[in-house]
Structure formats: C-alpha cells, structure tokens
PDB file of N, CA, C and O in Angstrom:
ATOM      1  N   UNK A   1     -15.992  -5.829  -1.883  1.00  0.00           N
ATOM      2  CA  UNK A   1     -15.404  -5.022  -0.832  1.00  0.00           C
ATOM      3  C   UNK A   1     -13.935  -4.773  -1.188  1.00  0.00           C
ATOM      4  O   UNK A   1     -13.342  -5.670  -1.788  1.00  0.00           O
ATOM      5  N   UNK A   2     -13.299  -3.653  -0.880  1.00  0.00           N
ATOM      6  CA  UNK A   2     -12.149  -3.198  -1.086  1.00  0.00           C
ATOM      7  C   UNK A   2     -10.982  -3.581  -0.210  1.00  0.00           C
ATOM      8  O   UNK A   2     -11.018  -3.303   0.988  1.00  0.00           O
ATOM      9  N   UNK A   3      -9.657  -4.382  -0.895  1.00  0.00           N
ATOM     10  CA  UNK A   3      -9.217  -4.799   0.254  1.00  0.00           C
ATOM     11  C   UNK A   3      -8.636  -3.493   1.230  1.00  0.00           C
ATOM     12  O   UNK A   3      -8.587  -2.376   0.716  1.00  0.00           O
ATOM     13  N   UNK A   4      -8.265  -3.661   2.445  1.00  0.00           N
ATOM     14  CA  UNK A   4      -8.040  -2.822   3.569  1.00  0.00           C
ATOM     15  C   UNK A   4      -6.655  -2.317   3.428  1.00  0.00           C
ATOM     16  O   UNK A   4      -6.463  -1.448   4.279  1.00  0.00           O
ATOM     17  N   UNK A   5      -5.846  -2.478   2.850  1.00  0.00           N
ATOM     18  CA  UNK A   5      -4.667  -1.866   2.786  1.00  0.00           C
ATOM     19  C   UNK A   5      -4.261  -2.036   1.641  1.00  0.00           C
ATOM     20  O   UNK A   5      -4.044  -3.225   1.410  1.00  0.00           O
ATOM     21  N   UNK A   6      -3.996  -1.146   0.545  1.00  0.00           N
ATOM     22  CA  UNK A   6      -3.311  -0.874  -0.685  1.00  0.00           C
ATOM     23  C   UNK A   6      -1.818   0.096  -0.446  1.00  0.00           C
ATOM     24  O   UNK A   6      -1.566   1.156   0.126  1.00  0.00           O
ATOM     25  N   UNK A   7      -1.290  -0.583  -0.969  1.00  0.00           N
ATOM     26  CA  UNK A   7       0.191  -0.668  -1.550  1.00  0.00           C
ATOM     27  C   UNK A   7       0.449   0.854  -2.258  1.00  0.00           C
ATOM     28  O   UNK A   7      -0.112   0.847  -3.353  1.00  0.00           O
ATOM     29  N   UNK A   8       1.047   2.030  -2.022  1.00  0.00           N
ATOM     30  CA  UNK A   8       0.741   3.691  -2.390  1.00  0.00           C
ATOM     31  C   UNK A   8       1.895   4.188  -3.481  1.00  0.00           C
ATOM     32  O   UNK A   8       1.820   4.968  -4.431  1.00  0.00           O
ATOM     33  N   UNK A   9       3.418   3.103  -2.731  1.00  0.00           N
ATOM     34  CA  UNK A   9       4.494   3.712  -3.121  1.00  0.00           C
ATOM     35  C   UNK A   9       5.040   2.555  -2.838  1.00  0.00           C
ATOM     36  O   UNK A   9       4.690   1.937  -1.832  1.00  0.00           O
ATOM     37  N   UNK A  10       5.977   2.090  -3.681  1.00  0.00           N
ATOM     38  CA  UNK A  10       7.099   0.822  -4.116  1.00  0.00           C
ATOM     39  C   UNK A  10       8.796   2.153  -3.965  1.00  0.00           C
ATOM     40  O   UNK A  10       8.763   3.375  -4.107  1.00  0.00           O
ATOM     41  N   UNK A  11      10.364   1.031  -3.565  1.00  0.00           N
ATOM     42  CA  UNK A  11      11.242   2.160  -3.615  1.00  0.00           C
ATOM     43  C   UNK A  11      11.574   1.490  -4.904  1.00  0.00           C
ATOM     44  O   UNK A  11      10.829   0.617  -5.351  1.00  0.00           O
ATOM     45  N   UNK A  12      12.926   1.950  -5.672  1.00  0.00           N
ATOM     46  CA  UNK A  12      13.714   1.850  -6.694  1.00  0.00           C
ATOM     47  C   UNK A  12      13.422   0.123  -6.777  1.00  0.00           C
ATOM     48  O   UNK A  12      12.790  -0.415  -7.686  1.00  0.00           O
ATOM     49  N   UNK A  13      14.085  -0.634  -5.525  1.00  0.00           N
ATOM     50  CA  UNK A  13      14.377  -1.539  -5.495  1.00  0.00           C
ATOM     51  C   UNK A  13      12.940  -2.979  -5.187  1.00  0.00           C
ATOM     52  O   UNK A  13      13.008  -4.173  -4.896  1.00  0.00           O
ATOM     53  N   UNK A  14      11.742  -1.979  -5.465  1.00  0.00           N
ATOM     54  CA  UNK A  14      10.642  -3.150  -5.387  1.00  0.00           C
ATOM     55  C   UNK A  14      10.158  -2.789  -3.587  1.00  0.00           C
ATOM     56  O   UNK A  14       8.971  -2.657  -3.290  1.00  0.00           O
ATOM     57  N   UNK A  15      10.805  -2.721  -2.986  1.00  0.00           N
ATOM     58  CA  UNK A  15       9.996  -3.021  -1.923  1.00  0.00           C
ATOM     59  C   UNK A  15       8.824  -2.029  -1.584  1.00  0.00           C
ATOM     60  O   UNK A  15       8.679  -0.897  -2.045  1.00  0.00           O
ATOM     61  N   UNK A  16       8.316  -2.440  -1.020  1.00  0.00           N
ATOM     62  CA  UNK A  16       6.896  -1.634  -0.789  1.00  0.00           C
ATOM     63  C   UNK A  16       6.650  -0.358   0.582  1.00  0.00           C
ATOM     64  O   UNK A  16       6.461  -0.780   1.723  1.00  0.00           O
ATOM     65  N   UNK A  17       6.672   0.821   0.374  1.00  0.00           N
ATOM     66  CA  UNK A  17       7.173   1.518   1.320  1.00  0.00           C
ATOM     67  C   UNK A  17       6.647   2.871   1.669  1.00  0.00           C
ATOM     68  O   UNK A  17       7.279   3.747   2.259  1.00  0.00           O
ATOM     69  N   UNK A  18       4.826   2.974   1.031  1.00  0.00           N
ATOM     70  CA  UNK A  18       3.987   3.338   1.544  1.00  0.00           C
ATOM     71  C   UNK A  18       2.242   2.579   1.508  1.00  0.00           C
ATOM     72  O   UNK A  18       2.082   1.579   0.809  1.00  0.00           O
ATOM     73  N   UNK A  19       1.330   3.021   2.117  1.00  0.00           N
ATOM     74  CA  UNK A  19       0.467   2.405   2.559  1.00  0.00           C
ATOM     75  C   UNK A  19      -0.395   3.287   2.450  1.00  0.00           C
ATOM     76  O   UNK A  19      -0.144   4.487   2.562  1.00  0.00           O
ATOM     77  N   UNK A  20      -1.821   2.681   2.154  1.00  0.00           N
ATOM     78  CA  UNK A  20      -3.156   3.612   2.392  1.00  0.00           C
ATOM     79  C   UNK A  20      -3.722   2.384   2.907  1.00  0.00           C
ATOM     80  O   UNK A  20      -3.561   1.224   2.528  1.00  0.00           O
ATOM     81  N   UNK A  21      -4.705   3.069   4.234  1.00  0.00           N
ATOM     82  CA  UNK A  21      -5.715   2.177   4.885  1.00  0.00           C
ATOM     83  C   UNK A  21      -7.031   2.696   4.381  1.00  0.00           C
ATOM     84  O   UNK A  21      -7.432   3.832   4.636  1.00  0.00           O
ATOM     85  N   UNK A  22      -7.996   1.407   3.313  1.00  0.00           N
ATOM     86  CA  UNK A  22      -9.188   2.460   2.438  1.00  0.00           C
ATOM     87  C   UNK A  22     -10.146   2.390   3.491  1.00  0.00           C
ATOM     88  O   UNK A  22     -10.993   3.280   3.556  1.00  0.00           O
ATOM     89  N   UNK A  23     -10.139   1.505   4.290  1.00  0.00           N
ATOM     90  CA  UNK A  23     -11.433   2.020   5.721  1.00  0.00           C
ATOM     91  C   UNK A  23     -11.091   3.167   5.931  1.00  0.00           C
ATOM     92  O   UNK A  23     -11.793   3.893   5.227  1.00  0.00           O
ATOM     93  N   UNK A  24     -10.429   3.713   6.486  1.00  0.00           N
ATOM     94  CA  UNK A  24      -9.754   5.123   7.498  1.00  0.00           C
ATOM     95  C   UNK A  24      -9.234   6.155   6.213  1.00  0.00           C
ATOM     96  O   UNK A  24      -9.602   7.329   6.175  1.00  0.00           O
ATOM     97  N   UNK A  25      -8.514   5.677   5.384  1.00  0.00           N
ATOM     98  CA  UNK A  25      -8.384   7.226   4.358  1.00  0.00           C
ATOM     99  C   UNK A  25      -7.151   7.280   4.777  1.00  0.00           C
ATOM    100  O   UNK A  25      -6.428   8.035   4.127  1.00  0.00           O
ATOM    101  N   UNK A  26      -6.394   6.398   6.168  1.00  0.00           N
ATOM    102  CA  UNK A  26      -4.845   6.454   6.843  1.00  0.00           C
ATOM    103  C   UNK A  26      -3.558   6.346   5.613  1.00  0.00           C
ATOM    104  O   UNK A  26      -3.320   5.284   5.038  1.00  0.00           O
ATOM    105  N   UNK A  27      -2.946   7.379   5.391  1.00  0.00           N
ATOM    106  CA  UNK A  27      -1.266   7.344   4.677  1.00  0.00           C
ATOM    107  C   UNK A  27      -0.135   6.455   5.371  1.00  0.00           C
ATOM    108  O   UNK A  27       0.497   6.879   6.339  1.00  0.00           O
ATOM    109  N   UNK A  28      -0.018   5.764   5.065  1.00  0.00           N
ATOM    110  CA  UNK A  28       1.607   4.991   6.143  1.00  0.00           C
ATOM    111  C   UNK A  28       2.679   4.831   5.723  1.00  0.00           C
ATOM    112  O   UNK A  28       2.500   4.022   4.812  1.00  0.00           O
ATOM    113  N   UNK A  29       3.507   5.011   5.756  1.00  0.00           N
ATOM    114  CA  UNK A  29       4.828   4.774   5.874  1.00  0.00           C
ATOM    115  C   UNK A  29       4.972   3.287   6.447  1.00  0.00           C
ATOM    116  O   UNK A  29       4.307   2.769   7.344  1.00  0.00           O
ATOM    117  N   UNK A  30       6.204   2.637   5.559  1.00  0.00           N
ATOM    118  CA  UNK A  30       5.850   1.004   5.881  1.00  0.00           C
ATOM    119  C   UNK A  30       6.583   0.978   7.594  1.00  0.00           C
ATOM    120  O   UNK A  30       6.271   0.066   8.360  1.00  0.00           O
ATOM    121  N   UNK A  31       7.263   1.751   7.893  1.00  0.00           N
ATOM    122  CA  UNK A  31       7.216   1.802   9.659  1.00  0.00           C
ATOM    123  C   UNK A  31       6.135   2.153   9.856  1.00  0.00           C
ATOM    124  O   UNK A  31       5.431   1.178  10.119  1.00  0.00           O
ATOM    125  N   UNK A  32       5.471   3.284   9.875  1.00  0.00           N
ATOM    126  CA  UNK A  32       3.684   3.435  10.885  1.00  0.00           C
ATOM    127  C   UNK A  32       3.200   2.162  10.752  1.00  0.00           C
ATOM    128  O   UNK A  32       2.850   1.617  11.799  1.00  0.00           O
ATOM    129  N   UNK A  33       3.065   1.406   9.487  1.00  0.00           N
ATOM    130  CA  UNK A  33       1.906   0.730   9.038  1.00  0.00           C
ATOM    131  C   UNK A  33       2.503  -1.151   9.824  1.00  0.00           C
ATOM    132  O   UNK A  33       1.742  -2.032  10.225  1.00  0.00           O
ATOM    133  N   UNK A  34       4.050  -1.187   9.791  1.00  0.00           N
ATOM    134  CA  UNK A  34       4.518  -1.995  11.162  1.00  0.00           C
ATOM    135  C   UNK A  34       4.480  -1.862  12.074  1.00  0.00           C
ATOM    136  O   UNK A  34       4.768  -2.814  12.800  1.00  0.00           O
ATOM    137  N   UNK A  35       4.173  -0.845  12.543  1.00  0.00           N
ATOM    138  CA  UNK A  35       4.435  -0.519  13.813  1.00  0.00           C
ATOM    139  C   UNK A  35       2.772  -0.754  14.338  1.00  0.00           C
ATOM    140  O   UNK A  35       2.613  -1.111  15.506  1.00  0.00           O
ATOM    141  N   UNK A  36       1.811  -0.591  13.643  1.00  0.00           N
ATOM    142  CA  UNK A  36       0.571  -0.277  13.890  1.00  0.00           C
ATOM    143  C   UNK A  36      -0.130  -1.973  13.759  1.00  0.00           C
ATOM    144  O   UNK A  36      -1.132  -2.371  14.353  1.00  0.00           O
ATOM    145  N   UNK A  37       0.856  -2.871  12.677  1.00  0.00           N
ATOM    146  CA  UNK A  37       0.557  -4.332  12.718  1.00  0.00           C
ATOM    147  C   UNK A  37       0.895  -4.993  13.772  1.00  0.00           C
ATOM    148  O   UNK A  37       0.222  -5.971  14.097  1.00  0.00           O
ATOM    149  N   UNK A  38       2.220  -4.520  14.667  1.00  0.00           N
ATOM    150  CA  UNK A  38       2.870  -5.428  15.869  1.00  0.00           C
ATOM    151  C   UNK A  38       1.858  -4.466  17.568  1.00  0.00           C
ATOM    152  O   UNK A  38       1.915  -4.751  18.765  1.00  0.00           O
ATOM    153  N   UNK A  39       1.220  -3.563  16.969  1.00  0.00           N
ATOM    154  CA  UNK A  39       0.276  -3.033  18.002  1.00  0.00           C
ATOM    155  C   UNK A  39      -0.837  -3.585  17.675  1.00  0.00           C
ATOM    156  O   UNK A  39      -1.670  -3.446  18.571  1.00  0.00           O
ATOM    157  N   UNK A  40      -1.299  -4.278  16.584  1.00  0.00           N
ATOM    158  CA  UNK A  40      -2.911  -5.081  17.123  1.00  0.00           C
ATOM    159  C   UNK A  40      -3.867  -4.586  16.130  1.00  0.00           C
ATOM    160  O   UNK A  40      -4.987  -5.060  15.943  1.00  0.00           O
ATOM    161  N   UNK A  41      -3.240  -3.403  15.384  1.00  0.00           N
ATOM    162  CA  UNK A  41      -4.291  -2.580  14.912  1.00  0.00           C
ATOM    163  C   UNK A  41      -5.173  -3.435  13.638  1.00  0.00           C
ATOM    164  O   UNK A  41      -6.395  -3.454  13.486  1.00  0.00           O
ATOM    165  N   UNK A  42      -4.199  -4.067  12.865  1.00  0.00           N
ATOM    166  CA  UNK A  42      -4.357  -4.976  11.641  1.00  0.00           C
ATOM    167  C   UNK A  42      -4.492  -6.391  11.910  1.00  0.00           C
ATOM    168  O   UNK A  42      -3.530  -7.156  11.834  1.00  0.00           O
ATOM    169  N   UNK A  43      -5.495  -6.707  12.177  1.00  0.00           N
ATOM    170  CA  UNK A  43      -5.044  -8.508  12.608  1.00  0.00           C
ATOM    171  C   UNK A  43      -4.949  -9.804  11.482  1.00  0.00           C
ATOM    172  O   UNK A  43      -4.753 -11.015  11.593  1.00  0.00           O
ATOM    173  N   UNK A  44      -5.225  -8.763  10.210  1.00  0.00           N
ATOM    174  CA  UNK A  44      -5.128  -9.911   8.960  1.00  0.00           C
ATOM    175  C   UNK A  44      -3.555  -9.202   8.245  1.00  0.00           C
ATOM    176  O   UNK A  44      -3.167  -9.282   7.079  1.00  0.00           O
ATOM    177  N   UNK A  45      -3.187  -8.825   8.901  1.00  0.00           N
ATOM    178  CA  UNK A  45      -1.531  -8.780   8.617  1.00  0.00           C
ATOM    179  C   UNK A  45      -1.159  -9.054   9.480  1.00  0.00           C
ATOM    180  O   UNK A  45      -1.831  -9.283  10.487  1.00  0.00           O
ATOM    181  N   UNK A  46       0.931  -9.183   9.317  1.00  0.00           N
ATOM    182  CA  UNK A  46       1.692 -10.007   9.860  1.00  0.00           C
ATOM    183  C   UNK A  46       2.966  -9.067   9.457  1.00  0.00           C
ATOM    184  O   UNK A  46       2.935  -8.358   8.451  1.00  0.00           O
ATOM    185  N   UNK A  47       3.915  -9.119  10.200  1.00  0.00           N
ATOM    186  CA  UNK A  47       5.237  -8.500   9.843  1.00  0.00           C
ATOM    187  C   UNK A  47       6.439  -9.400   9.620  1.00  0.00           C
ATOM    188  O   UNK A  47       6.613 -10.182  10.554  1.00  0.00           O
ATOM    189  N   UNK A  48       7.103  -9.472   8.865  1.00  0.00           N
ATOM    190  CA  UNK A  48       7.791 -10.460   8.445  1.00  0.00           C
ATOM    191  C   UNK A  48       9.575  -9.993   8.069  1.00  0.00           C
ATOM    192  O   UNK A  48       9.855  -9.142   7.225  1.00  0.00           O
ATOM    193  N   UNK A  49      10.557 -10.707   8.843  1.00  0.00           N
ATOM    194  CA  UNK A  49      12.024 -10.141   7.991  1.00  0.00           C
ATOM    195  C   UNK A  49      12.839 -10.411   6.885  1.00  0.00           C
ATOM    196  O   UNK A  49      13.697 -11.281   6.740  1.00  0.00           O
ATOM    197  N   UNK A  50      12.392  -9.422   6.027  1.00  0.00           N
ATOM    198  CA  UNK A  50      13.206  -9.509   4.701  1.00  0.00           C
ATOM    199  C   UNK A  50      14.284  -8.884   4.912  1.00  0.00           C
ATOM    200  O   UNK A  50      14.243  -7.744   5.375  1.00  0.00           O
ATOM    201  N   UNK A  51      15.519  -9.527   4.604  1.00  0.00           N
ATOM    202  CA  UNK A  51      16.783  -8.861   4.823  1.00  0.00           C
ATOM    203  C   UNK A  51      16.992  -8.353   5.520  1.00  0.00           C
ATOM    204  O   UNK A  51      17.967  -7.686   5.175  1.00  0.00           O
ATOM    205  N   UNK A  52      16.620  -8.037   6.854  1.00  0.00           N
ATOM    206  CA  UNK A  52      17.066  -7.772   8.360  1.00  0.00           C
ATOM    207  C   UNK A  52      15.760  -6.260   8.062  1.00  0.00           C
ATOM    208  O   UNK A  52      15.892  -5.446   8.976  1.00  0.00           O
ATOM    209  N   UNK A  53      15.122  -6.010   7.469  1.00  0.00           N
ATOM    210  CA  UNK A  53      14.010  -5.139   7.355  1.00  0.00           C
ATOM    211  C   UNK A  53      12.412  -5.714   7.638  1.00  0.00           C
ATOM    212  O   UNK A  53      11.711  -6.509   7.012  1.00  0.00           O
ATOM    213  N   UNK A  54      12.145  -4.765   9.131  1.00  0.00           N
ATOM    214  CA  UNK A  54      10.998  -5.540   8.966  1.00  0.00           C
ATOM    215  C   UNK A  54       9.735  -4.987   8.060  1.00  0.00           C
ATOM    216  O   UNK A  54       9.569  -3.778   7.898  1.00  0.00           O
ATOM    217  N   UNK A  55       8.564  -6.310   7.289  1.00  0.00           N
ATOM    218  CA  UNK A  55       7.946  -6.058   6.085  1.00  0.00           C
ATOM    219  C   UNK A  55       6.677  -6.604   6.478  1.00  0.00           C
ATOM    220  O   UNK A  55       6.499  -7.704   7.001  1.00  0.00           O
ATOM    221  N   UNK A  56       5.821  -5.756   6.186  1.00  0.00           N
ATOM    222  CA  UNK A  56       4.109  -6.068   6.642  1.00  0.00           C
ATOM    223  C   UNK A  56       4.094  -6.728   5.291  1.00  0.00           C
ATOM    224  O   UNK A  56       4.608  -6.144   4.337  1.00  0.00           O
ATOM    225  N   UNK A  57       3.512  -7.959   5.145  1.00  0.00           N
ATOM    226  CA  UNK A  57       2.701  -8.635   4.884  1.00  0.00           C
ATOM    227  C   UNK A  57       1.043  -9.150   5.213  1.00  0.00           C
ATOM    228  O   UNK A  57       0.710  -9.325   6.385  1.00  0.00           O
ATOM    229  N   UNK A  58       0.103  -9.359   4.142  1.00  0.00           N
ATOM    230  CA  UNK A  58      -1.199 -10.350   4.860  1.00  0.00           C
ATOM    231  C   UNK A  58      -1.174 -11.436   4.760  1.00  0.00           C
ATOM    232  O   UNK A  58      -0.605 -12.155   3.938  1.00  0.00           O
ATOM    233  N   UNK A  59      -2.185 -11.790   6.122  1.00  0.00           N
ATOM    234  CA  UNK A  59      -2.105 -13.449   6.180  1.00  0.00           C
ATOM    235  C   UNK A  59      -2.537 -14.192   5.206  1.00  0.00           C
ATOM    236  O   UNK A  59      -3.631 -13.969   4.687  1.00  0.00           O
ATOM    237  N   UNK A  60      -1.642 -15.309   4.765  1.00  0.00           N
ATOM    238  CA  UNK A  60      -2.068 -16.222   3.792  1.00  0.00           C
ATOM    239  C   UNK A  60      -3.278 -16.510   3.799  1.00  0.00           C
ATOM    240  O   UNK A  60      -3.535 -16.317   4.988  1.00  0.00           O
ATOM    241  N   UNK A  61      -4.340 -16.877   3.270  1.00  0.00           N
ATOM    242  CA  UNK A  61      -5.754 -17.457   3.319  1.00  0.00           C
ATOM    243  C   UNK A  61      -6.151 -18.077   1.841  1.00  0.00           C
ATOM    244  O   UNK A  61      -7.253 -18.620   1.770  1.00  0.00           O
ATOM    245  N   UNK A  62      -5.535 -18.044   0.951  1.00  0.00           N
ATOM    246  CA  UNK A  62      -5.386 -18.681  -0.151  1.00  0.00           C
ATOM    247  C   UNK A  62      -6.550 -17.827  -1.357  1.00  0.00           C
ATOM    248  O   UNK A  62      -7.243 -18.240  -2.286  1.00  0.00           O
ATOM    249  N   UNK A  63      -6.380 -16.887  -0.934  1.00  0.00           N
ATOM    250  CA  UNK A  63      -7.179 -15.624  -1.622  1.00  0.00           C
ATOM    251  C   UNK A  63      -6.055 -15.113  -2.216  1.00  0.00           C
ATOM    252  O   UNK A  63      -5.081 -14.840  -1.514  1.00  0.00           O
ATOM    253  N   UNK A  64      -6.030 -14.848  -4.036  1.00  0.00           N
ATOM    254  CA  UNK A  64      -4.838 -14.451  -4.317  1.00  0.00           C
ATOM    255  C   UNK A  64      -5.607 -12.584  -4.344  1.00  0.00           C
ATOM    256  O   UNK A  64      -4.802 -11.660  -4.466  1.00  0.00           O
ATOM    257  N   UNK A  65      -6.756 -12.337  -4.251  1.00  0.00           N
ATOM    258  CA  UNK A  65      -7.198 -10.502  -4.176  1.00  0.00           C
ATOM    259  C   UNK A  65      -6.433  -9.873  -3.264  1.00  0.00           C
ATOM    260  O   UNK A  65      -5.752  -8.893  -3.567  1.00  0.00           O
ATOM    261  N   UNK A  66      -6.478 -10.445  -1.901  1.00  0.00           N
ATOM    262  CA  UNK A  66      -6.646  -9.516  -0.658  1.00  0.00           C
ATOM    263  C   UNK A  66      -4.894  -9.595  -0.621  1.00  0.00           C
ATOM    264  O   UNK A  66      -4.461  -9.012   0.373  1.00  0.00           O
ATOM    265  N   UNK A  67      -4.026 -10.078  -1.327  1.00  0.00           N
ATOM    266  CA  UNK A  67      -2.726  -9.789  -1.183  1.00  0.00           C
ATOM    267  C   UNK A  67      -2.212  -8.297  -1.029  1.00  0.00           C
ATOM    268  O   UNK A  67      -2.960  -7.733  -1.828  1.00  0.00           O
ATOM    269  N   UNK A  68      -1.418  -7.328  -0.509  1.00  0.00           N
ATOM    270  CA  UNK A  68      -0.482  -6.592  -0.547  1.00  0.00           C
ATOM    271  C   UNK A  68      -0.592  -6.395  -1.962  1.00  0.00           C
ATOM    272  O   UNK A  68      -0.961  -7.307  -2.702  1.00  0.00           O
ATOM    273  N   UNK A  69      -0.294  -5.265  -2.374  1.00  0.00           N
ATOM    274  CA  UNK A  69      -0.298  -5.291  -3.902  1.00  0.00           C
ATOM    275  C   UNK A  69      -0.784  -3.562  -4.625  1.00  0.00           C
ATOM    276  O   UNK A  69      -0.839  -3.395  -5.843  1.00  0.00           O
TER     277      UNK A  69
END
C-alpha cells in the first residue's frame, strides 16, 4: 500500500513545503496540509514547531516506510 502523503516539493533550505494526498489525488501546500492535520483530517500525522514554523510530521510507529519523505 502506498503511503498517504508524499512529500511534492522541498524549499532551497530542505524543508518540506508541498504535499500530495495519494488516496484523494489532493496538492497541499505545507499550510493546507497543517491546517487540514490540526482539523482531524490526517490522524496518523502530527504538527510539530520547527523554528517557530509550524511542520506536519507522521506519527512515530517505528516503521521507517510510512515516514514523510
């Protein structure tokens, strides 16, 4: 199975800062795709602050596949 959210677009500086949802075919922007984690939509992600930016992450489960990535 394909994990549920792949990683689209990285900026200059590494961070990760677009999104495809492969259930839905959904484009995100790493705001939609936070904004849509702190609404419920994703429940195996988590939003997290890197450098005063907030950053979707998935939940640990000790699966190194289903990482962000």
């Amino acid at each position: 199975m394909p994990k549920r959210v792949k990683v689209t677009r990285e900026t200059d500086s590494g961070r990760n800062a677009g999104f495809r949802d492969n259930f839905t075919g959904d484009e995100m922007t790493r705001a939609q795709f936070v904004r849509a984690i702190e609404n419920g939509e994703y429940p195996n992600y988590h939003v997290r602050d890197v450098n005063g930016v907030k950053t979707p992450a998935s939940n640990p489960d000790g699966t190194r596949n289903n990482n962000l990535g």
